[in-house]
N, C-alpha and C positions, 0 to 999 in steps of 0.2 A: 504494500500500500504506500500511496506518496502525498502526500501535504500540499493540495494545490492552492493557489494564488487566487484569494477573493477580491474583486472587481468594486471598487471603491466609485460613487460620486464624488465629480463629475464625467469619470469615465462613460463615453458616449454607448458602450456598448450594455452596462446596466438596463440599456433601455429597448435592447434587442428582443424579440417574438418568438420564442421556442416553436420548433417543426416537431410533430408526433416522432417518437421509435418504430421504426421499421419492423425490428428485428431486434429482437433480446439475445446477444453474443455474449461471448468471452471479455469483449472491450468497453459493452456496456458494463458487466458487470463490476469489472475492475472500476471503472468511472465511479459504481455508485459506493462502491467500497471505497477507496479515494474524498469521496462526499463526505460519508460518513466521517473519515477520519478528519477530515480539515473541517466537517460541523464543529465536534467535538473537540478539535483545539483551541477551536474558537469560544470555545460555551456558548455555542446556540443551541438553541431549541429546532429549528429548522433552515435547510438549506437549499436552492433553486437551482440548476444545473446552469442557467444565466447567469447565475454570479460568479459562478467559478471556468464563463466563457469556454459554456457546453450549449449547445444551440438546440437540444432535443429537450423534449416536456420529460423530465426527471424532476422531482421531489424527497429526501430525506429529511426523518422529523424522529424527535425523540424527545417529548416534553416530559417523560416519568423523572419524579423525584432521585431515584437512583441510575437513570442514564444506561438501562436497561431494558429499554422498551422499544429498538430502533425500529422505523416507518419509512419500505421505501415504497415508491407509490411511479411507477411509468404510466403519463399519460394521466394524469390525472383530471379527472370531471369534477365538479360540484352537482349535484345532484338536488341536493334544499339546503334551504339555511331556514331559521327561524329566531325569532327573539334577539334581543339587541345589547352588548354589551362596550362598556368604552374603559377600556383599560392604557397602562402604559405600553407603547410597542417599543421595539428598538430590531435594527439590522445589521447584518455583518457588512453591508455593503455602505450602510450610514453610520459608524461606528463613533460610539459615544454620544449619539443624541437618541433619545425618550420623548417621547409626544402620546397623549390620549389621544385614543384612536376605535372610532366604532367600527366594531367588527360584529360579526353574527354570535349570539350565545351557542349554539347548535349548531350541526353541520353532517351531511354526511358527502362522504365522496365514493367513486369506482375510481378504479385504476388494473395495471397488472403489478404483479409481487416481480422479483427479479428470475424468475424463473416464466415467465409469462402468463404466470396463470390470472384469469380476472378477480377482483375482490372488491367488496364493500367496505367501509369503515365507517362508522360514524361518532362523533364526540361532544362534550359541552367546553365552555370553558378556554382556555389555554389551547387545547388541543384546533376548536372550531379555529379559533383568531389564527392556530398558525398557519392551518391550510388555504385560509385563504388569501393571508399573508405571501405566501409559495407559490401558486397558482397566480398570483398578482404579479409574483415575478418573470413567469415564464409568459407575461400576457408582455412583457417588458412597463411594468407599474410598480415605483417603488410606495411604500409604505407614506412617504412625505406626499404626496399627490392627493390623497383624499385629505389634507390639513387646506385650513383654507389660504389663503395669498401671502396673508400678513406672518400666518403661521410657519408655510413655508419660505418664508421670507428670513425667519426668525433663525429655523433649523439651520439653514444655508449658513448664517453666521458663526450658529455656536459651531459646525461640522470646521469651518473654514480658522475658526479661533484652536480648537482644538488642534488641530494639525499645524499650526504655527507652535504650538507649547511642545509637541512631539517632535521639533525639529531640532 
């Protein structure tokens, strides 16, 4: 497995359109294994195969307490959503900013498992917000775009102050 390079705003390609998986290989697989691991160095909760300048609708997610529960999801649908929650977000690709952000309380999605088989999932909570969090990414939509003008206005600053203290 190898630790890939997550795709930081204002890089133009964050905002790329994931194409479905053809075909579930040997090179997806490694990909989503890869995912996983550079999710997980990151401390995220979920990862978009756009961020880490993978152009197929790939999703990994892993919102359990003990980081034992990992989600991969090829081709991932929404299927419903219901009820409404507004919690903090944050992304690896916006790294270091937090915004209240409504996402759905519920959610379920299909997808295939990494062996191509189809599946349901469905969650509340944490779980709902991140898929659709993920699936926002692979539509090439970060998290700060549903904030309104002033807010993303706001982001842009503290993302751009930050990165000046890290230099």
């Amino acid at each position: 497995m190898a630790l890939l390079t997550v795709l930081q705003y204002p890089d133009p390609r964050v905002h790329d359109v994931a194409v479905p998986v053809a075909e579930i290989d040997e090179k997806i697989r490694r990909m989503v294994n890869d995912m996983f691991e550079t999710m997980y160095d990151h401390n995220g909760v979920g990862l978009a195969s756009i961020q880490v300048n993978i152009k197929q609708r790939i999703v990994v997610m892993d919102v359990s307490d003990d980081r034992k529960n990992p989600i991969c999801a090829i081709n991932p649908e929404i299927i419903y959503s219901e009820k409404i929650q507004t919690e903090f977000e944050g992304c690896l690709s916006y790294p270091g900013v937090y915004e209240k952000i409504e996402r759905p309380f519920k959610a379920k999605f299909r997808a295939l498992d990494i062996d191509g088989k189809p599946y349901e999932m469905e969650g509340e909570g944490l779980f709902a917000a991140c898929i659709h969090h993920e699936v926002d990414h692979l539509n090439g939509r970060l998290f700060v775009q549903r904030l309104s003008r002033l807010k993303q206005d706001r982001a842009r600053k503290k993302l751009e102050k930050i990165r000046r203290q890290t230099l």
